[in-house]
PyMOL Python script that loads the backbone (N, CA, C, O; Angstrom):
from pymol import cmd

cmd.read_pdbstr("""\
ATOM      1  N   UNK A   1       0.828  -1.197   0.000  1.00  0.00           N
ATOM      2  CA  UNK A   1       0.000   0.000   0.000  1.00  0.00           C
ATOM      3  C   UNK A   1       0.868   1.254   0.000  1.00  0.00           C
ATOM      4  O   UNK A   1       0.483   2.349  -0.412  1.00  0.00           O
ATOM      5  N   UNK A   2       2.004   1.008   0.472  1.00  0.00           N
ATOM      6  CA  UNK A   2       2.729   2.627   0.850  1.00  0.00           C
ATOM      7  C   UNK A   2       3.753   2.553  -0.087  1.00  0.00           C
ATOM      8  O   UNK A   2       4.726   3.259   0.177  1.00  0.00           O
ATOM      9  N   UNK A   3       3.829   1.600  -1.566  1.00  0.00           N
ATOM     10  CA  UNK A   3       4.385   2.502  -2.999  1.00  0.00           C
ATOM     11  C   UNK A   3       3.164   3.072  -3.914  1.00  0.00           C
ATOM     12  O   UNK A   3       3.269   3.954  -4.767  1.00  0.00           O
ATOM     13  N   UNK A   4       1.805   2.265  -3.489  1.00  0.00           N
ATOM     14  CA  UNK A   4       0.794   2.883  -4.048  1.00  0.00           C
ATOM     15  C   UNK A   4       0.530   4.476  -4.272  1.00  0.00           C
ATOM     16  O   UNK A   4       0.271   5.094  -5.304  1.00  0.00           O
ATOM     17  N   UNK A   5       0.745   5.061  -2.466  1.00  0.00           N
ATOM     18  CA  UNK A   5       0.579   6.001  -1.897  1.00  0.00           C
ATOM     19  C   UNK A   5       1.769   7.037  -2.713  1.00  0.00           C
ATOM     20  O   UNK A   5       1.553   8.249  -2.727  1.00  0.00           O
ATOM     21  N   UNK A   6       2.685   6.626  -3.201  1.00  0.00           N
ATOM     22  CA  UNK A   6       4.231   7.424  -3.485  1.00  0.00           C
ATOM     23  C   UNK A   6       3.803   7.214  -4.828  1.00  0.00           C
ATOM     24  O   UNK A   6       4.237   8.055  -5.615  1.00  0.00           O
ATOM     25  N   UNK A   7       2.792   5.985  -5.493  1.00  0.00           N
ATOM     26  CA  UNK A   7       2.520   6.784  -7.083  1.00  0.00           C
ATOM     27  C   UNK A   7       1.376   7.933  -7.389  1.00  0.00           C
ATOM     28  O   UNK A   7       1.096   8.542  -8.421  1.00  0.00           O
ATOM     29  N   UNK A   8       0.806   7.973  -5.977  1.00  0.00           N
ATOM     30  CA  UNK A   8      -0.494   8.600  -6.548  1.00  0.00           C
ATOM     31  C   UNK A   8      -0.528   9.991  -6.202  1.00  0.00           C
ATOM     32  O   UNK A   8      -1.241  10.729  -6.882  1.00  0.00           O
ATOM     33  N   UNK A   9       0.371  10.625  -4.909  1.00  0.00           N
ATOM     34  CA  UNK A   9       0.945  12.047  -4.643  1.00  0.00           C
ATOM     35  C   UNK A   9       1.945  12.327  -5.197  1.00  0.00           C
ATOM     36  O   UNK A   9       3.075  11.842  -5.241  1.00  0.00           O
ATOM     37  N   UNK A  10       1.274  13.468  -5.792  1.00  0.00           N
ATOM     38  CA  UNK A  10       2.235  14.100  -6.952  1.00  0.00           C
ATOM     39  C   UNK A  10       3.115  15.148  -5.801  1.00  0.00           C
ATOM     40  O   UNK A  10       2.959  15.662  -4.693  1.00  0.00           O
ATOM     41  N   UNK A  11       4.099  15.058  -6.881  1.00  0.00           N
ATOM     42  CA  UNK A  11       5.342  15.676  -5.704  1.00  0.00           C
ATOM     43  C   UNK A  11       5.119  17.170  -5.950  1.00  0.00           C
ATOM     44  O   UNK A  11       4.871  17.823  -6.963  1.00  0.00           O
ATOM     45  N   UNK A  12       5.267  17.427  -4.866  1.00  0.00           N
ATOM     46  CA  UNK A  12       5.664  18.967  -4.597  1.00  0.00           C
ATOM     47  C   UNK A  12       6.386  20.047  -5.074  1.00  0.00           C
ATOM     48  O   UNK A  12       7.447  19.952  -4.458  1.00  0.00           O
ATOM     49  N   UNK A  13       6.476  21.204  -5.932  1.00  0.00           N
ATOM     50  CA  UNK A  13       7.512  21.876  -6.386  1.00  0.00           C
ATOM     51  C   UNK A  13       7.923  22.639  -5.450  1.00  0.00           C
ATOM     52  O   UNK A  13       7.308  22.861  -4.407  1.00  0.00           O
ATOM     53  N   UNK A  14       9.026  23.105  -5.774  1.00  0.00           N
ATOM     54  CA  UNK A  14       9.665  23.940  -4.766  1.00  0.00           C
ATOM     55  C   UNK A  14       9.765  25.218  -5.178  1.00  0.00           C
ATOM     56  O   UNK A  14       9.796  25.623  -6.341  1.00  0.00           O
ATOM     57  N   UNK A  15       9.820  25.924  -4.037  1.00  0.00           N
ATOM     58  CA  UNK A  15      10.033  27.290  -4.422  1.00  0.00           C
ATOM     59  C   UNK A  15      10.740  28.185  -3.450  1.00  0.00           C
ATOM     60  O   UNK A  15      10.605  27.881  -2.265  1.00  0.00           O
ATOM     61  N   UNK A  16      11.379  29.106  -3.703  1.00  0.00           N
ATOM     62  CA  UNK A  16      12.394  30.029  -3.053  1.00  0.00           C
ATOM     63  C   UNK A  16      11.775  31.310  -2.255  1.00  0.00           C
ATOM     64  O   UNK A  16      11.528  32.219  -3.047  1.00  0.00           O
ATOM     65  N   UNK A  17      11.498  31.588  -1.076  1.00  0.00           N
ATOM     66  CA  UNK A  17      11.585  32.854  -0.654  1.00  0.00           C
ATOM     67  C   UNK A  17      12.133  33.586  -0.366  1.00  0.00           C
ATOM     68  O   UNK A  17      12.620  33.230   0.708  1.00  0.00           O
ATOM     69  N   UNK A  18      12.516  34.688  -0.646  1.00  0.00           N
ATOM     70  CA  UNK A  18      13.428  36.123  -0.565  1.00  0.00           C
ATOM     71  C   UNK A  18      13.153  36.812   1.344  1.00  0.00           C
ATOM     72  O   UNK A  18      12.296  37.648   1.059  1.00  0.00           O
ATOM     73  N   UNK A  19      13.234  36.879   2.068  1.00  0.00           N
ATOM     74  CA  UNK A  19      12.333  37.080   3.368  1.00  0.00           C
ATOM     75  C   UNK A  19      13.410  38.437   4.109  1.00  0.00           C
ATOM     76  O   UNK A  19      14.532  38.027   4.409  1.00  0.00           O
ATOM     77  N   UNK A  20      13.244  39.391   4.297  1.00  0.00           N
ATOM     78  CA  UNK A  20      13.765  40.412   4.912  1.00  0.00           C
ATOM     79  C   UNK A  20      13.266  40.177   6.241  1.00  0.00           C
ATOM     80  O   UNK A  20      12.099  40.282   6.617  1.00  0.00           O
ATOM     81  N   UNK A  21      14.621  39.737   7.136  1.00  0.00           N
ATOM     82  CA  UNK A  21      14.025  39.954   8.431  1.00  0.00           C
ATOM     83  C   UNK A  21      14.620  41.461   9.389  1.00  0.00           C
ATOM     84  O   UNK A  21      15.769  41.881   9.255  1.00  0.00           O
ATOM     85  N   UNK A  22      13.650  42.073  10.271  1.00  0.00           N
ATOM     86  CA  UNK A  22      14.222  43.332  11.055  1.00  0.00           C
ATOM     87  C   UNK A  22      14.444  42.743  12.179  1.00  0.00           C
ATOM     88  O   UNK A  22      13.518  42.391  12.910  1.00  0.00           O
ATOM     89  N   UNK A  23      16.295  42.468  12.607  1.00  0.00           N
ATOM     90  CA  UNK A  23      15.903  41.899  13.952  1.00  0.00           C
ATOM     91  C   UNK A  23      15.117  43.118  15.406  1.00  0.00           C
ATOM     92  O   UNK A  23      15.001  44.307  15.109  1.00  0.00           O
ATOM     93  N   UNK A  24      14.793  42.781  16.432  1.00  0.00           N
ATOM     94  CA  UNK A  24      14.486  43.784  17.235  1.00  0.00           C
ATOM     95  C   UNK A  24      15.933  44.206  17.774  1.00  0.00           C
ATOM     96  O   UNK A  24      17.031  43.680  17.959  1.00  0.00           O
ATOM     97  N   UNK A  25      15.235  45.620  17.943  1.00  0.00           N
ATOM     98  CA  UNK A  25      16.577  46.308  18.579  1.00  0.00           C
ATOM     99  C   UNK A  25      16.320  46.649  20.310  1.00  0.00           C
ATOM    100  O   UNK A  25      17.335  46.571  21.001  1.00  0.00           O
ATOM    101  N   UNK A  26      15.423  46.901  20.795  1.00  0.00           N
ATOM    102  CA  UNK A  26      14.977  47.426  22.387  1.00  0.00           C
ATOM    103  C   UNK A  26      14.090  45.848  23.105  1.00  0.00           C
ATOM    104  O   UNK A  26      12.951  45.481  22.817  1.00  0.00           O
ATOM    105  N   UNK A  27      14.966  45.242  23.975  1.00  0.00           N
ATOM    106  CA  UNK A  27      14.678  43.951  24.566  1.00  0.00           C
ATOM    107  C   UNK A  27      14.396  44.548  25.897  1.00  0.00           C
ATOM    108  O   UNK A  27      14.613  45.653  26.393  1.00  0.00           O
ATOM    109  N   UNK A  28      13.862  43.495  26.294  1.00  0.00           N
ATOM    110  CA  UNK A  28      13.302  43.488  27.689  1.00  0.00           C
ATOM    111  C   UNK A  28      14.279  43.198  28.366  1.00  0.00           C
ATOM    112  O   UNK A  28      15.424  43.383  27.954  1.00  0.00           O
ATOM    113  N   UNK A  29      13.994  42.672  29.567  1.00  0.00           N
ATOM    114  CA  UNK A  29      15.088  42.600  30.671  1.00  0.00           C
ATOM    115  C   UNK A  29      15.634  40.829  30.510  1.00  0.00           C
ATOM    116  O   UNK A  29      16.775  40.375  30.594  1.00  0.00           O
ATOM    117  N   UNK A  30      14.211  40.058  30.232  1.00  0.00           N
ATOM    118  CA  UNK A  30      14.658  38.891  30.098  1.00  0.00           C
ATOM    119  C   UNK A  30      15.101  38.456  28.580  1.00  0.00           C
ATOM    120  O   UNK A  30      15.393  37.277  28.385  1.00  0.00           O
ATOM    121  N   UNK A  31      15.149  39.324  27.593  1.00  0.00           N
ATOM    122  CA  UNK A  31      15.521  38.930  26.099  1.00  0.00           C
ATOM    123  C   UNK A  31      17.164  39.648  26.335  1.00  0.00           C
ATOM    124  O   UNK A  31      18.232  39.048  26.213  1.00  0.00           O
ATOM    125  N   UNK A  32      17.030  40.594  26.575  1.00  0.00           N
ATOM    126  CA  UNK A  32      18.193  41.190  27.130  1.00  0.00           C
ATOM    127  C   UNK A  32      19.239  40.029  28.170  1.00  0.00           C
ATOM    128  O   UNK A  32      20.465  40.008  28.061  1.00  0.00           O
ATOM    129  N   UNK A  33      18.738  39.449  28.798  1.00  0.00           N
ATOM    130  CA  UNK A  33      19.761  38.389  29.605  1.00  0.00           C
ATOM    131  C   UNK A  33      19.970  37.312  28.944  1.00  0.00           C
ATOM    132  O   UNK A  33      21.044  36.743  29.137  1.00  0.00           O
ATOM    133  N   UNK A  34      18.909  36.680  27.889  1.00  0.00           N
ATOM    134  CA  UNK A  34      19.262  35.718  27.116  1.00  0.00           C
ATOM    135  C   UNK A  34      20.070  36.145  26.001  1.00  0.00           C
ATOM    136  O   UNK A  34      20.903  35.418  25.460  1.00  0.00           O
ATOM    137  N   UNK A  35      19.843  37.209  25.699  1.00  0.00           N
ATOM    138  CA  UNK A  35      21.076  37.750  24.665  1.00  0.00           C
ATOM    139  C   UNK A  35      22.321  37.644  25.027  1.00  0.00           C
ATOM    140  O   UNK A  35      23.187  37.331  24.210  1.00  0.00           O
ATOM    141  N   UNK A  36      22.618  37.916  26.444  1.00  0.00           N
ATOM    142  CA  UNK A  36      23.872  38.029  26.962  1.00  0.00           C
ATOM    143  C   UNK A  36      23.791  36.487  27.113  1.00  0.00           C
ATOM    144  O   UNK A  36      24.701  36.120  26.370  1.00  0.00           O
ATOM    145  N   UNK A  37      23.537  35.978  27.354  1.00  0.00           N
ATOM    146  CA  UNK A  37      23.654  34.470  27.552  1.00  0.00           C
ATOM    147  C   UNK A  37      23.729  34.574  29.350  1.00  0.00           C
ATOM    148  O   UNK A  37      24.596  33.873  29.873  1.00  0.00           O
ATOM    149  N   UNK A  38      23.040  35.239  30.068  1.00  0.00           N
ATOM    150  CA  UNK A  38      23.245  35.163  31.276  1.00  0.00           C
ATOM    151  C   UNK A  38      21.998  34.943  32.619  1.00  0.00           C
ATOM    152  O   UNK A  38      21.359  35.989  32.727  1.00  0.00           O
ATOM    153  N   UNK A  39      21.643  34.127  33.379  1.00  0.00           N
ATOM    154  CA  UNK A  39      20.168  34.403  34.222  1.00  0.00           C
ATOM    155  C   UNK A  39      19.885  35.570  34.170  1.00  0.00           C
ATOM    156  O   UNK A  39      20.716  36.412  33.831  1.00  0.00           O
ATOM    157  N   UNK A  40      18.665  35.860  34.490  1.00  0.00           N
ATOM    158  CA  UNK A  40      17.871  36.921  34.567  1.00  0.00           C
ATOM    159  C   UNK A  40      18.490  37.733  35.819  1.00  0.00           C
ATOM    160  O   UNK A  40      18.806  38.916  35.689  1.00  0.00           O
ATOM    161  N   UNK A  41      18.704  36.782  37.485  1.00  0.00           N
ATOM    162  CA  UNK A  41      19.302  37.609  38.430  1.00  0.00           C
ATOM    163  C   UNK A  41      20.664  37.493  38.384  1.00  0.00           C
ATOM    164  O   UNK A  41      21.043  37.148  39.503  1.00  0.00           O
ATOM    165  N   UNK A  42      21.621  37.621  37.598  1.00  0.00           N
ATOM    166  CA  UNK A  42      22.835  37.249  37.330  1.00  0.00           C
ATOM    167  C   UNK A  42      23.399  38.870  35.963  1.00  0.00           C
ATOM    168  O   UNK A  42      24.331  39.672  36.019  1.00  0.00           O
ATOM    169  N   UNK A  43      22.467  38.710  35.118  1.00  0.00           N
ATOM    170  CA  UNK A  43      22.161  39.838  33.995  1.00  0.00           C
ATOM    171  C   UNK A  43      21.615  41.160  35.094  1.00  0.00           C
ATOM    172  O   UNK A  43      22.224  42.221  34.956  1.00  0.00           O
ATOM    173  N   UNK A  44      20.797  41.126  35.878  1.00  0.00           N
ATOM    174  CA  UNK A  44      20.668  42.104  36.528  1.00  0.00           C
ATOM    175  C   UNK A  44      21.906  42.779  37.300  1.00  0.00           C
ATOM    176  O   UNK A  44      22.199  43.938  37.010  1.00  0.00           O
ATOM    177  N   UNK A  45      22.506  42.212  38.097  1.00  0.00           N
ATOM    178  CA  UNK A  45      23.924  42.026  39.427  1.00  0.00           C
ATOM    179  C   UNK A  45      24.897  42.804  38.424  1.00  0.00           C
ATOM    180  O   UNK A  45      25.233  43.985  38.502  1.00  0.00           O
ATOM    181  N   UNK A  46      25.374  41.585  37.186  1.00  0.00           N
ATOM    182  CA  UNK A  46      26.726  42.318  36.468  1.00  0.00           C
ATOM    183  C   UNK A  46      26.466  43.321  35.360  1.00  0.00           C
ATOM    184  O   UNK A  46      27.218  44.279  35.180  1.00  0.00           O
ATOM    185  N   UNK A  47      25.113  43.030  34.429  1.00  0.00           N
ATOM    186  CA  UNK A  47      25.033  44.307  33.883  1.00  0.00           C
ATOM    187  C   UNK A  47      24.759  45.863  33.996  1.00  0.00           C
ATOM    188  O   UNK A  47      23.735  46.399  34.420  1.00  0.00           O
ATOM    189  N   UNK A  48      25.604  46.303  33.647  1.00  0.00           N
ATOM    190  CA  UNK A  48      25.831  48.072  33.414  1.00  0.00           C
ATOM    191  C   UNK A  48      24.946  48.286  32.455  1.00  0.00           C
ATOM    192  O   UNK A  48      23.774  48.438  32.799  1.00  0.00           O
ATOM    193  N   UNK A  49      25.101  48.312  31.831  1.00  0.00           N
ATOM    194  CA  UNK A  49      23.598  49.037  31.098  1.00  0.00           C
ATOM    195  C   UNK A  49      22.107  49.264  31.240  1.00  0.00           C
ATOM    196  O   UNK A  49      21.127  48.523  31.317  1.00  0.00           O
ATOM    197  N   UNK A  50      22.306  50.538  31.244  1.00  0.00           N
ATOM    198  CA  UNK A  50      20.799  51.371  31.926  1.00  0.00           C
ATOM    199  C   UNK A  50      19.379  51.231  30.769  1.00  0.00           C
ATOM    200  O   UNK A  50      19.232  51.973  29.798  1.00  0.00           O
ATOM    201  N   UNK A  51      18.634  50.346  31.075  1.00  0.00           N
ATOM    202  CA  UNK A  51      17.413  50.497  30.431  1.00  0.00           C
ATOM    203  C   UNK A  51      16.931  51.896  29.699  1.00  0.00           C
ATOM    204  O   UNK A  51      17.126  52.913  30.366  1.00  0.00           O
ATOM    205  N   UNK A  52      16.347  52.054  28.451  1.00  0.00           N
ATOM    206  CA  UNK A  52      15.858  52.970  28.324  1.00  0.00           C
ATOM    207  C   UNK A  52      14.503  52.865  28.877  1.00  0.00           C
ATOM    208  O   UNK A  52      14.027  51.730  28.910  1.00  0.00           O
ATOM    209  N   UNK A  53      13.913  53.674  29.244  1.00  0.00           N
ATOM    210  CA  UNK A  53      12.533  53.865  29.967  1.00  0.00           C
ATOM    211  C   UNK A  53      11.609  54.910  28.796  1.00  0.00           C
ATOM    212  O   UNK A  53      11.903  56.067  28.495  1.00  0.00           O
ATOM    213  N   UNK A  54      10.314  54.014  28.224  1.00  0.00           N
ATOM    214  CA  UNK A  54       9.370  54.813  27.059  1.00  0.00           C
ATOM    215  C   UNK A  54       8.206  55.719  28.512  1.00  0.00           C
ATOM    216  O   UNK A  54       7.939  55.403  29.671  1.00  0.00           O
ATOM    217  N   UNK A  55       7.839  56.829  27.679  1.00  0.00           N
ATOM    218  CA  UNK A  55       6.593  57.315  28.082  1.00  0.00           C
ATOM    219  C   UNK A  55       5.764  56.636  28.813  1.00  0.00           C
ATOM    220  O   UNK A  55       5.175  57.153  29.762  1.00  0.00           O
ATOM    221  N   UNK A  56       5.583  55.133  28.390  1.00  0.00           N
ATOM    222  CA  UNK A  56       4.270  54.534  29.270  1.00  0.00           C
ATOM    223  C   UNK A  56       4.932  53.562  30.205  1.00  0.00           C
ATOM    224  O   UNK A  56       4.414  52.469  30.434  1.00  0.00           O
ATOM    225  N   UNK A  57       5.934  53.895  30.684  1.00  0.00           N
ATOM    226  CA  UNK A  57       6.645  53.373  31.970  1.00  0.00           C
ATOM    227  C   UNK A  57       7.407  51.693  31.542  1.00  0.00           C
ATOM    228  O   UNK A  57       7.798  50.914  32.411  1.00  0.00           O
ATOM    229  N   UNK A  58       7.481  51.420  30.072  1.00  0.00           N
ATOM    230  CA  UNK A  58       7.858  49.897  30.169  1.00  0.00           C
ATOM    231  C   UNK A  58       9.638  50.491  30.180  1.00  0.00           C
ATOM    232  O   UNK A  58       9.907  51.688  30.088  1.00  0.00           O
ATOM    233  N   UNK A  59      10.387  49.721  30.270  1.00  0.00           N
ATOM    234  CA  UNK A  59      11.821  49.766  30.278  1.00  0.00           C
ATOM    235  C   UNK A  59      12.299  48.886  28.997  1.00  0.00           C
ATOM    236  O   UNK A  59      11.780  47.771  28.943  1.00  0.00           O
ATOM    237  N   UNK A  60      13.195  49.213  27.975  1.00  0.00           N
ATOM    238  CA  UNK A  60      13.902  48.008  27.370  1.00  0.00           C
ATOM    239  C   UNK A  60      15.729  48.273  27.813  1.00  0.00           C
ATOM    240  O   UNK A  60      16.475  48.860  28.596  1.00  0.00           O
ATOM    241  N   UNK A  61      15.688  47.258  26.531  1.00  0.00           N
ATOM    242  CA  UNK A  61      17.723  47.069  26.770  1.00  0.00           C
ATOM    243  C   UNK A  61      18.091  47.631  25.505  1.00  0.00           C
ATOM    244  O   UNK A  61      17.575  46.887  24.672  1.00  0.00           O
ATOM    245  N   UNK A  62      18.717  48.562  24.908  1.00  0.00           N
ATOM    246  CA  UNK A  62      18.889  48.572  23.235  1.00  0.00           C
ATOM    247  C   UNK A  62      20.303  47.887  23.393  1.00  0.00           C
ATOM    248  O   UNK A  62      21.344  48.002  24.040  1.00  0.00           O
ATOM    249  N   UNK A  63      19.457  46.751  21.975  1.00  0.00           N
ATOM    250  CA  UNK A  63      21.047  45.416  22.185  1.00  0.00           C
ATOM    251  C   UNK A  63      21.614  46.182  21.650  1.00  0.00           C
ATOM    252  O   UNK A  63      21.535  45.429  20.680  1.00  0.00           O
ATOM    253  N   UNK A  64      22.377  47.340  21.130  1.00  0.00           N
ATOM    254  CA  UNK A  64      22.986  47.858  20.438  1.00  0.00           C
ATOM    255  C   UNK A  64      24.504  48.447  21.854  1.00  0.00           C
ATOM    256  O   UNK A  64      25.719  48.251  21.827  1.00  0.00           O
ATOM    257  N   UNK A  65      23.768  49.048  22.705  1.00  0.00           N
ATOM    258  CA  UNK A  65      24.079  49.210  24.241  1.00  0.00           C
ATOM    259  C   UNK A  65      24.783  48.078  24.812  1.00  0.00           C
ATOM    260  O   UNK A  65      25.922  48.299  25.224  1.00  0.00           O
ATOM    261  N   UNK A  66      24.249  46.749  24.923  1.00  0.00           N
ATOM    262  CA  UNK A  66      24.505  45.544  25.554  1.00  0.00           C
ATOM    263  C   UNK A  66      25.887  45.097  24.444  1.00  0.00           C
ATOM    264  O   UNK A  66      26.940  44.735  24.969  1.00  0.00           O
ATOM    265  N   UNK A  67      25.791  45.150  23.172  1.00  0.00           N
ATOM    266  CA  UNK A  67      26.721  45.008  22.374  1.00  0.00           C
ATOM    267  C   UNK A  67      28.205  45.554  22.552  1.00  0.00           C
ATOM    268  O   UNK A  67      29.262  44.936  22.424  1.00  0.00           O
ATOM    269  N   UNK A  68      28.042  46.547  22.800  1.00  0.00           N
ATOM    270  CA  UNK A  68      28.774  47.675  23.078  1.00  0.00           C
ATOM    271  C   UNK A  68      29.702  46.938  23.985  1.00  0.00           C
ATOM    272  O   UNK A  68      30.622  47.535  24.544  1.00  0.00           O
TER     273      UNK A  68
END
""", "prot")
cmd.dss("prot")
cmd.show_as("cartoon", "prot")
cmd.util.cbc("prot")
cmd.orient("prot")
């Protein structure tokens, strides 16, 4: 039954996508520690870099900062 099955589905073509990805640039506290590759209370203790803080009170990390 299962070469039956392999004559009667016709195969698949393939095709190519082009895909622009934007990585993010302003992480949270915990994308920010996994970036660093470090715990969350561990990323807090040794990292220096000061959150930016938006208008509606959230905080990020700009990995650009953490890069640095």
């Amino acid at each position: 039954m299962g070469n039956q099955l392999a004559q009667v589905t016709p195969k698949m073509q393939s095709a190519t996508l082009h895909l622009s990805i934007i990585p993010k640039r302003m992480l949270t506290k915990a994308e920010a520690a996994l970036h660093c590759g470090r715990p969350i209370k561990r990323f807090v203790a040794e990292c220096d870099v000061t959150p930016v803080k938006f208008p509606n009170g959230d905080r990020r990390y700009d990995i650009r900062d953490l890069d640095a």
